[in-house]
N, C-alpha and C positions, 0 to 999 in steps of 0.2 A: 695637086702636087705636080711641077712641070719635071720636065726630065733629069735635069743638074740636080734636082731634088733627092728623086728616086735613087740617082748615083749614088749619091753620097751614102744614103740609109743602107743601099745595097750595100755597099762597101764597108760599113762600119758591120752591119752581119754578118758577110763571109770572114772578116776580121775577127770579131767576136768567137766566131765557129772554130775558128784555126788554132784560137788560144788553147781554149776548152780541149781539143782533139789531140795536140800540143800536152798541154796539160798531163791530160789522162794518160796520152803514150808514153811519158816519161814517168810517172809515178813508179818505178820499177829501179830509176836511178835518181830520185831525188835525195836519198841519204844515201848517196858514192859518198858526199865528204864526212859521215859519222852519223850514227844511229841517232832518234832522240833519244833522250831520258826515258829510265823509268821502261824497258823493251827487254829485259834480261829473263822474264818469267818465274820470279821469286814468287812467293806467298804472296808479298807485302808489296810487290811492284803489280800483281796479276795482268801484265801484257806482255805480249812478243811480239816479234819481227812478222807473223802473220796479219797485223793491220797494214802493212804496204806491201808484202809478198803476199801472194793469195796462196792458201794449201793449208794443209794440216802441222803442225810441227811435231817433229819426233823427235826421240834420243839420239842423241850424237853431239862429235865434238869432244874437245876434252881441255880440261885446265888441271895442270902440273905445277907444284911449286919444290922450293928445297930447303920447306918445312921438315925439321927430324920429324920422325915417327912419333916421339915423345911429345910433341906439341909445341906452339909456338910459345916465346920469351917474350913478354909485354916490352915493346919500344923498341925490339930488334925488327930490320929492314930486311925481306924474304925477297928473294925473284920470281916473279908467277910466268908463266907460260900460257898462251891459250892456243887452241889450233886447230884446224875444221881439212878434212880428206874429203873430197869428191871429184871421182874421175872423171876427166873431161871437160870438167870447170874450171875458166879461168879470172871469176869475178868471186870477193869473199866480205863478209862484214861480220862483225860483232862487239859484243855490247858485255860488260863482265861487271860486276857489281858484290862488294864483299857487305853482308847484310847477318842481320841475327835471321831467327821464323819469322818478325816480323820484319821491317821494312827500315828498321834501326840501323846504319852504317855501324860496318864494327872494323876497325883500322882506317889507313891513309893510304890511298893510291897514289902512287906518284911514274907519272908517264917520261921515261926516260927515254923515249924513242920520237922525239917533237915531229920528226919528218912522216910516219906512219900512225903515229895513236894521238889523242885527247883527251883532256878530262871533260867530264860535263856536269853539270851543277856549282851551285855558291860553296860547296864545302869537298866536290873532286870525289861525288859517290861512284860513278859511273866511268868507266874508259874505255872510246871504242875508234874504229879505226876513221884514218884521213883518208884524202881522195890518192894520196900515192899510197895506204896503205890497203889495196883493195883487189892488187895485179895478183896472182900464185898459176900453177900450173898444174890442175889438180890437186893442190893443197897449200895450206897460207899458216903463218905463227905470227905469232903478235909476240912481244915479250914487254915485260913492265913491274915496277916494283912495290909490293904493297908493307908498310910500315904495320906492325901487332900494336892493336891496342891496347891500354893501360892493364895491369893485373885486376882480376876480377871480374873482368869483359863477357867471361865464358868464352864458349866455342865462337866460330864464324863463318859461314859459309858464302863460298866464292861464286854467285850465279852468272851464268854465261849465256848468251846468245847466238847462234852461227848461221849465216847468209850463206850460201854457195847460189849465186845468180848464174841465169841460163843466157844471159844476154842478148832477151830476143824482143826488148823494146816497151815491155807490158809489163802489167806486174801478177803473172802467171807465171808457173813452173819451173818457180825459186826453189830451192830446199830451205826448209828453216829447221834447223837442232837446238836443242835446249841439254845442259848440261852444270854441272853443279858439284863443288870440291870442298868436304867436311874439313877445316884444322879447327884440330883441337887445342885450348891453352896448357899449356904444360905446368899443372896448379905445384909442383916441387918446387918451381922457379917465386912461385908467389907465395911462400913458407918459409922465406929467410928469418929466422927470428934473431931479434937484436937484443943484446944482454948486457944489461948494464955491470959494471965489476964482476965481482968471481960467482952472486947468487945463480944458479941452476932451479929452472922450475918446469915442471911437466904441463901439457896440454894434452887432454886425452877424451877419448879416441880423437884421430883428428884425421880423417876428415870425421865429423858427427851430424848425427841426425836428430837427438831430441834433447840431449844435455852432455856437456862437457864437463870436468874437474881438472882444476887447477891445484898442483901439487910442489912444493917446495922441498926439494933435494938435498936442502941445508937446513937442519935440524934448529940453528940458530935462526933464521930467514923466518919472520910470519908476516902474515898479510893484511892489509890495512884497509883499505880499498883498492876499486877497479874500476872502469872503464871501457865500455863496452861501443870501439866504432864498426861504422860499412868502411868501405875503403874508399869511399869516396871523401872521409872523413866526418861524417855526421854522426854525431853523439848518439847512440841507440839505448844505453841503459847507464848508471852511473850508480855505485854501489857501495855504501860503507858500513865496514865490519865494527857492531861494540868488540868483542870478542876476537883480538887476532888471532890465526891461527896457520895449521901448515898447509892447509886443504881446503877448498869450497870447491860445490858445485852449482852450475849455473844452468837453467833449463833455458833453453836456445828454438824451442819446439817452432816458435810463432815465425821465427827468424826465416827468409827467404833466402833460397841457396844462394851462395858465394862467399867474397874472402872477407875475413872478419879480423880486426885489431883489437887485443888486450892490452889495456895499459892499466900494467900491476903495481899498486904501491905498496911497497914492502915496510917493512920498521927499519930497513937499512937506506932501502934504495928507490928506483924505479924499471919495472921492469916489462921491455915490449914482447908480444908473443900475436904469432897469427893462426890462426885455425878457420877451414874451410865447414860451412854449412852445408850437407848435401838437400 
């Protein structure tokens, strides 16, 4: 190998070397412009922001919404909050993800802040910050809007992710928090029953666990058949009386919680009623 040779080789190795070194020293700021997917520390995601921050991850951080107390209203739009305190910190990142225990999305994120956050995913499960959304001074808020999913969703909980970086080039002696905000759906909102004319009929107990009775408040009113959906609209049982009467009851035992539709047919009319399976 003559010298012009050796150059070259040489050259392409120390090149090589630089990448790598390059590389490595920056792994600390490769997600400045937004977290990957799937970094929130759910059940169902099981990773966090400790595959590129080195360290342990603890409790902290906190995500606020202006969910009532009572529970969210399926296909009403909530404001969430998310937001990480550490003093002396002026680099911050995270990752929020609204999921059931498993790993199921439960609502619609929608990033109303284009200049600081993003969605990430084909269906918007995930929203975490841009590379302008990463500057704070000792502490950073995200803000962004998540839509409640349909009635009968169940609950849903908001997993979150929090970066506080030390900004010293590596990807050592980050803080990474992990945090997580229960809403519940507010099942009174998913029990509007619909009544055809003047017939009055009972559902009881409601919510129930092993069988419910359906009861007719109009002495005149008897029952013909019934229909038995989930709410997602799938026919689950489908029921005809020889015998009408004012009263059946229906064993619901096998049934898996949530929101359940009656469609009662009376000798008058038809009539809808929803009752909740615990």
């Amino acid at each position: 190998m003559n010298i012009y040779q050796k150059t070259i080789v040489s050259s392409f190795v120390i090149a090589i070397g630089t990448i790598c070194i390059s590389d490595f020293s920056s792994t600390a700021h490769s997600n400045a412009g937004g977290a990957p997917s799937g970094k929130t520390g759910s059940p169902g995601d099981a990773s966090n922001c400790t595959g590129c921050h080195a360290g342990t991850a603890s409790s902290g951080g906190l995500i606020t919404s202006n969910v009532p107390i009572t529970g969210y209203i399926p296909g009403t739009t909530y404001t969430i909050t998310a937001s990480i305190v550490a003093a002396g910190v002026n680099k911050f990142g995270f990752e929020v993800s609204p999921q059931g225990t498993t790993s199921a999305q439960k609502g619609t994120l929608v990033a109303i802040d284009a200049i600081n956050t993003k969605l990430l995913g084909t269906t918007g499960k995930y929203i975490t910050h841009k590379t302008a959304g990463t500057s704070g001074s000792g502490s950073k808020t995200w803000t962004f809007n998540w839509i409640a999913p349909v009635a009968g969703s169940g609950n849903s909980i908001l997993y979150g992710a929090f970066v506080a970086a030390n900004g010293n080039g590596t990807n050592s002696g980050d803080q990474v928090f992990l945090t997580n905000l229960l809403i519940q759906e507010n099942l009174a909102a998913g029990i509007m029953d619909i009544v055809n004319n003047a017939d009055s009929w009972n559902v009881y107990p409601n919510p129930a666990t092993d069988k419910i009775t359906i009861e007719s408040l109009d002495a005149n009113a008897e029952m013909k058949s019934l229909e038995l959906y989930d709410i997602t609209g799938k026919l689950i049982k489908s029921i005809n009386y020889e015998t009408i009467s004012l009263s059946q009851s229906i064993d619901i035992a096998d049934l898996q919680s949530g929101v359940y539709v009656l469609n009662i047919q009376t000798d008058k009319n038809r009539i809808i009623k929803k009752f909740i399976k615990q």
